[in-house]
C-alpha positions, 0 to 999 in steps of 0.5 A: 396535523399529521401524525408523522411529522409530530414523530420525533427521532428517538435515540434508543432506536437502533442506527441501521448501517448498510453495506454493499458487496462491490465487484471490480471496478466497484460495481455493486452485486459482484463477489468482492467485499469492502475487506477484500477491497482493502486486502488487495490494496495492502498487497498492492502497497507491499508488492511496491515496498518489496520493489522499492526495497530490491532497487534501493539494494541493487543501487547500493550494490552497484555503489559498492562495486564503484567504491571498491574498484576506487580502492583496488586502483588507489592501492595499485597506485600506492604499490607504484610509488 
């Protein structure tokens, strides 16, 4: 019998992890690493809650505006009578 298929996996062996360096588009060679990769999604992911922040702001403004010219014409009306 040969030699390699009588081998058995040993598990002291140590696991070899390999990584690639990724470029735009994820191709490989390019200068952009996995964490790189990451960082720019969590930037992308707090560019869009910065922006969902300031739309939810500037409608509750607007809101308030509305209440408040509601009140200002409820008291003009209550001065009246």
């Amino acid at each position: 019998m040969n030699s390699v298929q009588n081998e058995k996996p040993r598990e002291d062996r140590p696991v070899e992890a390999k990584a690639e360096i990724l470029g735009k588009g994820g191709k490989a060679g390019g200068r952009e690493t996995l964490v790189d990769a990451v960082f720019d999604l969590g930037l992308s992911w707090a560019e869009f809650g910065v922006s969902q922040g300031k739309n939810a702001l500037t409608q509750s403004a607007r809101t308030l505006e509305k209440v408040a010219r509601s009140l200002e014409d409820l008291q003009r009306r209550l001065r009246k009578d």
